[in-house]
One Martini backbone bead per residue (centre of mass of N, CA, C, O) as a GRO file, in nm:
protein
  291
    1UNK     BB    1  -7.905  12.098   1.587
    2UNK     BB    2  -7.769  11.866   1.388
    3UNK     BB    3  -7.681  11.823   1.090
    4UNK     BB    4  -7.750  11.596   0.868
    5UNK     BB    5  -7.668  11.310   0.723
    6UNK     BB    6  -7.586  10.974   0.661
    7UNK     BB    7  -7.859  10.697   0.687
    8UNK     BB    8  -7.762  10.466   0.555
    9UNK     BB    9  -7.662  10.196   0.520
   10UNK     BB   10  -7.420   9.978   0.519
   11UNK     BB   11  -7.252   9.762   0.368
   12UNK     BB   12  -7.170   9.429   0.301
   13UNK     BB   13  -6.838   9.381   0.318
   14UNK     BB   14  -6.581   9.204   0.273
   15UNK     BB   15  -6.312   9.158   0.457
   16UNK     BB   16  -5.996   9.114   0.524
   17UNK     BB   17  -5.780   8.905   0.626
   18UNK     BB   18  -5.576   8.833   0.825
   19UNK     BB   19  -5.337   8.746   0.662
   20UNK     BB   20  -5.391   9.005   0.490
   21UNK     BB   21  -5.322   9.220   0.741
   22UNK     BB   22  -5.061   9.120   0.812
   23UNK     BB   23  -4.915   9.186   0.583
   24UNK     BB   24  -5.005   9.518   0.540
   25UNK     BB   25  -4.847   9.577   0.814
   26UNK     BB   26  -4.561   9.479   0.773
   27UNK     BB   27  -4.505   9.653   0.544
   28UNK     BB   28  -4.582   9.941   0.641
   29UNK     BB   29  -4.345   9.899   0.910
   30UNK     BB   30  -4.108   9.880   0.695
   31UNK     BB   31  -4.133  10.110   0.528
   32UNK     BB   32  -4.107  10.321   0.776
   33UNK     BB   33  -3.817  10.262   0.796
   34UNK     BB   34  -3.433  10.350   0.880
   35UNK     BB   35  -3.152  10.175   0.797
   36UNK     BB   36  -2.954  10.425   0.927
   37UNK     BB   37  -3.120  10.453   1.195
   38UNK     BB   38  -3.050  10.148   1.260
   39UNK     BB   39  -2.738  10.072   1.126
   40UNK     BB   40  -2.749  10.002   0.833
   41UNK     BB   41  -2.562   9.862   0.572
   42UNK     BB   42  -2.525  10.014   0.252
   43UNK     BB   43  -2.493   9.884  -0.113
   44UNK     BB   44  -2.602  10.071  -0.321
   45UNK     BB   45  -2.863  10.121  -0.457
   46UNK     BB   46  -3.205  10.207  -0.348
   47UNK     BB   47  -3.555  10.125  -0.410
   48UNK     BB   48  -3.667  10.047  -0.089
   49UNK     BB   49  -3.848  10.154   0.128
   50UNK     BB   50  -3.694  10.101   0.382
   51UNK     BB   51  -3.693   9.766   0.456
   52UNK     BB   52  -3.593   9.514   0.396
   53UNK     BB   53  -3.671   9.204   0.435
   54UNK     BB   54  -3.379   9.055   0.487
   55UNK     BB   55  -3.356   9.263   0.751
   56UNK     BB   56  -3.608   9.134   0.909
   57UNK     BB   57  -3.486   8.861   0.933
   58UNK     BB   58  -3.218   8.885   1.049
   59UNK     BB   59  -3.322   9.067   1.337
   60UNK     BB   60  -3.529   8.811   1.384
   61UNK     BB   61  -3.405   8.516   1.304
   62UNK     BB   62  -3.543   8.447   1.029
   63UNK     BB   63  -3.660   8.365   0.722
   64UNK     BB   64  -3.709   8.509   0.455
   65UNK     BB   65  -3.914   8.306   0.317
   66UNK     BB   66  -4.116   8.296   0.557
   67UNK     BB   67  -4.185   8.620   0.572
   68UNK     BB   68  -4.261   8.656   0.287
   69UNK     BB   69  -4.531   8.463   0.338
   70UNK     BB   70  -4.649   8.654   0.569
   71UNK     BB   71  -4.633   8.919   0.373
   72UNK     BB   72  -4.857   8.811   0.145
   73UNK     BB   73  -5.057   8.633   0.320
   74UNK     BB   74  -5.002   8.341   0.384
   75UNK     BB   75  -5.070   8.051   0.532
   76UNK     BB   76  -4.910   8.110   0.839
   77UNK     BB   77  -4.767   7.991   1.166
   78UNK     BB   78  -4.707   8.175   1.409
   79UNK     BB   79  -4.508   8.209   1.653
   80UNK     BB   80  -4.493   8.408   1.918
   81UNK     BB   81  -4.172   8.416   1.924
   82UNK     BB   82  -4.215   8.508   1.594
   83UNK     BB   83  -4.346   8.773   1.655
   84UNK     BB   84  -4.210   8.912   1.836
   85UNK     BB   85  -3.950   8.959   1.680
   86UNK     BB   86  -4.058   9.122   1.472
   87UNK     BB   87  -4.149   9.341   1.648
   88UNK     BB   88  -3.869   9.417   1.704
   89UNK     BB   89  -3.762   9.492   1.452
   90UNK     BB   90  -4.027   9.687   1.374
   91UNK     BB   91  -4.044   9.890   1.643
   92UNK     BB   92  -4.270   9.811   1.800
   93UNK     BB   93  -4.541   9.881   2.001
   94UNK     BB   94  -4.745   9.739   2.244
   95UNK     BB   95  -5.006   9.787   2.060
   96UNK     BB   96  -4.856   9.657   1.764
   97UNK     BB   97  -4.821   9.398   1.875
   98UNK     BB   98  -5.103   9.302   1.963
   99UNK     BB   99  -5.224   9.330   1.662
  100UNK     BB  100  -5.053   9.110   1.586
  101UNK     BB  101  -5.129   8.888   1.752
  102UNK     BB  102  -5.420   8.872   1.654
  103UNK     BB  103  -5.348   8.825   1.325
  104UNK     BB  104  -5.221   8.547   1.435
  105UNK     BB  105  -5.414   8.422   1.636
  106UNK     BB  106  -5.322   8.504   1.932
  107UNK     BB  107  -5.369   8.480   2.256
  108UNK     BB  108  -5.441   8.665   2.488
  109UNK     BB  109  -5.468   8.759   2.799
  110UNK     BB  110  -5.658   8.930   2.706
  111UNK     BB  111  -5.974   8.996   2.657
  112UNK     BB  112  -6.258   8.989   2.472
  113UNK     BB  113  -6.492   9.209   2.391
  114UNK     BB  114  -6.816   9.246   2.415
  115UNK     BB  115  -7.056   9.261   2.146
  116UNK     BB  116  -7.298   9.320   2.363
  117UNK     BB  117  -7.238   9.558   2.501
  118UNK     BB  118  -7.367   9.760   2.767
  119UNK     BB  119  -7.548   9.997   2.932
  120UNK     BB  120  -7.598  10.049   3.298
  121UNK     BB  121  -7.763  10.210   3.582
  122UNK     BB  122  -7.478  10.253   3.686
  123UNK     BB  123  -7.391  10.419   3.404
  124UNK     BB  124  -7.591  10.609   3.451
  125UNK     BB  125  -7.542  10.696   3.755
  126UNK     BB  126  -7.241  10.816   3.687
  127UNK     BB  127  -7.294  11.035   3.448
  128UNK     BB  128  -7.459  11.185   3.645
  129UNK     BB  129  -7.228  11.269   3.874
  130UNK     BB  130  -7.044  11.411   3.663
  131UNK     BB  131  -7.161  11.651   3.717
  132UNK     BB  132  -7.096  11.953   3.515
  133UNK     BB  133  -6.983  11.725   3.356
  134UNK     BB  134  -6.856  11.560   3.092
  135UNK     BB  135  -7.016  11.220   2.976
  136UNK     BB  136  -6.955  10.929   2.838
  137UNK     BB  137  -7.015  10.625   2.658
  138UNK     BB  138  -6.811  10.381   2.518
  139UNK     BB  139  -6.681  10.149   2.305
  140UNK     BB  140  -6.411  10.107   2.086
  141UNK     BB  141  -6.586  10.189   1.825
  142UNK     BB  142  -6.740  10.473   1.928
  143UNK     BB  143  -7.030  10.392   2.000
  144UNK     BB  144  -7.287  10.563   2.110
  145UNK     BB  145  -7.445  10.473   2.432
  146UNK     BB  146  -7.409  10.720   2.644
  147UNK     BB  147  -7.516  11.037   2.809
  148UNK     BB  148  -7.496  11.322   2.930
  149UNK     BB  149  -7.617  11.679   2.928
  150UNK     BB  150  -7.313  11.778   2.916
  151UNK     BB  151  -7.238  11.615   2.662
  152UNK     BB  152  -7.517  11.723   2.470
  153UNK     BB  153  -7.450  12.063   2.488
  154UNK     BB  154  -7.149  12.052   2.408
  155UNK     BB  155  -7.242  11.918   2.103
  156UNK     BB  156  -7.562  11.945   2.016
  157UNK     BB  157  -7.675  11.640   2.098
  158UNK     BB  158  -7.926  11.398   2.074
  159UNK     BB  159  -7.893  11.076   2.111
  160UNK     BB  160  -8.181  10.955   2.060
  161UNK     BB  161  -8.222  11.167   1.780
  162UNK     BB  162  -8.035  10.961   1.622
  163UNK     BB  163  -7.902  10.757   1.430
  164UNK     BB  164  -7.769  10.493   1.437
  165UNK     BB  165  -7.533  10.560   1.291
  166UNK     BB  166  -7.418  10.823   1.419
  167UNK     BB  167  -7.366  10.673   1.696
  168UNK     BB  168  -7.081  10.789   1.625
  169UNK     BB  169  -6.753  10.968   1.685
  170UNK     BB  170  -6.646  10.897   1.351
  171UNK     BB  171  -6.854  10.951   1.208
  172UNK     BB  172  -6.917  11.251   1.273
  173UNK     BB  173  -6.636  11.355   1.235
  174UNK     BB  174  -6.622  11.281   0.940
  175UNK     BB  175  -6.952  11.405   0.833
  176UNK     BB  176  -7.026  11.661   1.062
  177UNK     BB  177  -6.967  11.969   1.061
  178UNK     BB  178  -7.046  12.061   1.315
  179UNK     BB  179  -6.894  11.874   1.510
  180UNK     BB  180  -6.638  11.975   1.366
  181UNK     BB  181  -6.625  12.224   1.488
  182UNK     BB  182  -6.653  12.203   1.804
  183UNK     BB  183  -6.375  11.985   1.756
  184UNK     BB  184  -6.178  12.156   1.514
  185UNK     BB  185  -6.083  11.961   1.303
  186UNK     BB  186  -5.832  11.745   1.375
  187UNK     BB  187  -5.649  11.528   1.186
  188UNK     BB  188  -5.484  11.402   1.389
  189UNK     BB  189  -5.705  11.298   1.550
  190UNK     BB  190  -5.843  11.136   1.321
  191UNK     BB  191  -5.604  10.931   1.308
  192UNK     BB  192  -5.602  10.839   1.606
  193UNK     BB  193  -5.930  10.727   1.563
  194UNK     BB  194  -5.829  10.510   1.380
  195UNK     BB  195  -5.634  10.346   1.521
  196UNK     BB  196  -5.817  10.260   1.748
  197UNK     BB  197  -6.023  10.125   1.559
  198UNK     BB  198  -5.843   9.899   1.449
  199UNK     BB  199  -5.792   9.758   1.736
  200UNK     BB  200  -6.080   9.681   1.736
  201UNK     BB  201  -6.121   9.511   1.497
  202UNK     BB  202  -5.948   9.309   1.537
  203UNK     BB  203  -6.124   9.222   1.811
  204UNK     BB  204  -6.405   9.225   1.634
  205UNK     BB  205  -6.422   9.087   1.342
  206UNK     BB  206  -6.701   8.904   1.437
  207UNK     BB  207  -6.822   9.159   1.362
  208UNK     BB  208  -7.042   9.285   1.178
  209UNK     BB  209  -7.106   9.594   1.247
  210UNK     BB  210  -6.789   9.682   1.253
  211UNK     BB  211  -6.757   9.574   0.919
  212UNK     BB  212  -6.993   9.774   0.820
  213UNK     BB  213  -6.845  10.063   0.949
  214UNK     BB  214  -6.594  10.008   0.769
  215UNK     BB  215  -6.706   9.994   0.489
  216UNK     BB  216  -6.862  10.294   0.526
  217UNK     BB  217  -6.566  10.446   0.583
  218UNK     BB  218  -6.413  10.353   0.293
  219UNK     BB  219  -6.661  10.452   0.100
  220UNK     BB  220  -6.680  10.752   0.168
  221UNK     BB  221  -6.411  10.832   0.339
  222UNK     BB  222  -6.137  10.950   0.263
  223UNK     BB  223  -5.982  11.020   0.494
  224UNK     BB  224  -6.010  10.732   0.622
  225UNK     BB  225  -5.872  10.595   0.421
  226UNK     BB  226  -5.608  10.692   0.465
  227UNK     BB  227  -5.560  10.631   0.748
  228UNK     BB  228  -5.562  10.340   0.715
  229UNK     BB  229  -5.335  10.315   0.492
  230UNK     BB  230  -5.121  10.312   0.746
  231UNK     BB  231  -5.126  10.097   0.973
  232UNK     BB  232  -5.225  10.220   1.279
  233UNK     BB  233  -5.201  10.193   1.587
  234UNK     BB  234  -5.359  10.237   1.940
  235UNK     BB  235  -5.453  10.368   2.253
  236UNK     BB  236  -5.613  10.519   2.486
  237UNK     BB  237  -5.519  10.859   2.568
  238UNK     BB  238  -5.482  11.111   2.770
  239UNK     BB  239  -5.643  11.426   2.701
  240UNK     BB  240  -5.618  11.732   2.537
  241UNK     BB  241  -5.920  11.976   2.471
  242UNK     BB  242  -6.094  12.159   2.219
  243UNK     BB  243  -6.397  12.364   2.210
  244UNK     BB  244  -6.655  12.520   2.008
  245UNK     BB  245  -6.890  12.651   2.144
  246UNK     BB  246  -7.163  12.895   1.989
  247UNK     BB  247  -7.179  13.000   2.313
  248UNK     BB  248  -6.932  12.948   2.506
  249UNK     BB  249  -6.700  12.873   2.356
  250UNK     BB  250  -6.380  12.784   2.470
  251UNK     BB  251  -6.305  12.481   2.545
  252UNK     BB  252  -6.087  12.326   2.790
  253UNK     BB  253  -6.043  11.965   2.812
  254UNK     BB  254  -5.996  11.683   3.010
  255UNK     BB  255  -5.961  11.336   2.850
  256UNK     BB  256  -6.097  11.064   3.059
  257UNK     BB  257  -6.066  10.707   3.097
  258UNK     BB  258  -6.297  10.438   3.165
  259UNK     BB  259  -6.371  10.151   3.263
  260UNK     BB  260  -6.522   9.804   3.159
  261UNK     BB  261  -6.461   9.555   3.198
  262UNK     BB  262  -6.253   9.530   3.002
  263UNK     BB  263  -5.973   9.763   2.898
  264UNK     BB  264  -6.105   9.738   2.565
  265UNK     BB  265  -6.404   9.809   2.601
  266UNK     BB  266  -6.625   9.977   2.805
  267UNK     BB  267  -6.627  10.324   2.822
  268UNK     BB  268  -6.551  10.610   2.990
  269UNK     BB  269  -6.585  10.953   2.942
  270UNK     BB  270  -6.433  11.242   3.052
  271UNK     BB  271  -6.466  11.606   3.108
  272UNK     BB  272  -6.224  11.816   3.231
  273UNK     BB  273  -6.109  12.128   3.346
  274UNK     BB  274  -5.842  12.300   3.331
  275UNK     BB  275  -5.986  12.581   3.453
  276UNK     BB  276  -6.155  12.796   3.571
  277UNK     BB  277  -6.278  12.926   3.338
  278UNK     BB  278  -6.385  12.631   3.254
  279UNK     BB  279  -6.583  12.584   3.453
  280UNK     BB  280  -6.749  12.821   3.415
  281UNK     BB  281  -6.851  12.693   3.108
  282UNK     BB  282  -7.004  12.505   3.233
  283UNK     BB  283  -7.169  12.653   3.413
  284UNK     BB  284  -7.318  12.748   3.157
  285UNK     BB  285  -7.409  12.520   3.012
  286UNK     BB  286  -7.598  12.404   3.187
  287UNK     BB  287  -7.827  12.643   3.136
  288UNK     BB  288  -7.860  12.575   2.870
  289UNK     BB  289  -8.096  12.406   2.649
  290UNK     BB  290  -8.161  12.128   2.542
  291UNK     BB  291  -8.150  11.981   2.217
   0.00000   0.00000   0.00000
């Protein structure tokens, strides 16, 4: 059984606002660029890191002054393809820019999320075929819905007997010793979910739920917090994981995500065998008593 975390409520404090989220993205991802490397010509001390105001207005063909009142977060509607030129100013990816126009009020081809999502009877009988493979159901916001036997064998938690707050898997990375040990704690990981934590809250920001678990990882985990203030976004994607579970020991296993429509919605992830051996491993794994 995995040792006891915090289980009281999140406090309630309220988000910032979208054009102030709009603000603090726009200066970060100008902050992050090189000048140098995108070919600008600089003359006398610079003591601004990455690109001007004066250059991201240049580059996407907007007023300076008008770039500057969006970038302090003040009251201002840009039109599609002035955040579209942004974005291409500021060498957004595919993610980067979606993020931009949910925050610019922009409504996307791609639908959001519903709030109430769960998963039914299907998604239980889908997770358990995937035997003896690991496979849970989970959020966009990583709250995890459903899981089979064998990812609950493979993490060491009965999902019933989790308390809500617990009951998610940015959470628990964040929080709970033994899940980062099985985990391997990898900085890198926590980095990548949160970016896509961002993602959703972007999208699903009318969801108080979201808003007090947002609020409940600013105010408790430093880890979380200095992620979050690099204000990266990023979309899932499949990819080898590492596990050390405490009796099968070491499992590769790739990571791969199907959806229940919308793509941005309710996921399952699937965990499958790297190598023969890690089947084998699996297989072990079925063997031992529910946790």
């Amino acid at each position: 059984m995995l040792a006891a975390t915090p289980t009281h409520a999140p406090p309630a404090v309220a988000a910032s606002a979208p054009s102030q989220e709009l603000g603090h993205f726009l200066r970060a991802r100008r902050e992050s660029l090189s000048a140098a490397a995108m070919g600008l010509a600089r003359h006398g001390r610079v003591r601004t890191p990455g690109l001007r105001r004066e250059e991201v207005a240049q580059l996407a063909g907007i007023g300076v002054t008008w770039y500057t009142k969006l970038e302090q977060g003040r009251e201002v509607q840009p039109s599609r393809q002035a955040v579209e030129a942004i974005a291409r100013a500021l060498q957004c990816n595919d993610d980067e820019l979606r993020h931009l126009l949910v925050l610019a009020g922009i409504k996307l081809d791609q639908p959001a999320p519903s709030l109430l999502e769960a998963p039914g009877c299907l998604h239980r009988q889908l997770l358990d075929k995937m035997l003896p493979y690991p496979a849970q159901m989970q959020s966009a916001a990583f709250d995890l819905l459903d899981a089979n036997a064998a990812y609950e064998r493979l993490m060491g938690v009965s999902l019933q007997q989790l308390p809500a707050l617990e009951r998610n898997c940015l959470h628990m990375n964040l929080f709970n010793p033994q899940w980062q040990r099985v985990m391997r704690h990898e900085p890198q990981a926590i980095e990548r979910m949160v970016a896509m934590f961002r993602a959703a809250y972007t999208q699903q920001s009318n969801d108080p739920a979201i808003a007090r678990r947002l609020d409940y990882f600013l105010a408790q985990s430093p880890v979380f917090r200095n992620a979050w203030e690099r204000y990266q976004v990023r979309s899932p994607e499949n990819n080898e994981k590492t596990f050390d579970h405490p009796v099968v020991g070491i499992l590769h296993l790739r990571q791969t995500y199907w959806w229940s429509a919308p793509r941005n919605g309710m996921r399952m992830v699937v965990y499958l065998p790297v190598s023969d051996q890690d089947a084998e491993a699996l297989d072990r794994l079925a063997a031992l008593p529910a946790p």
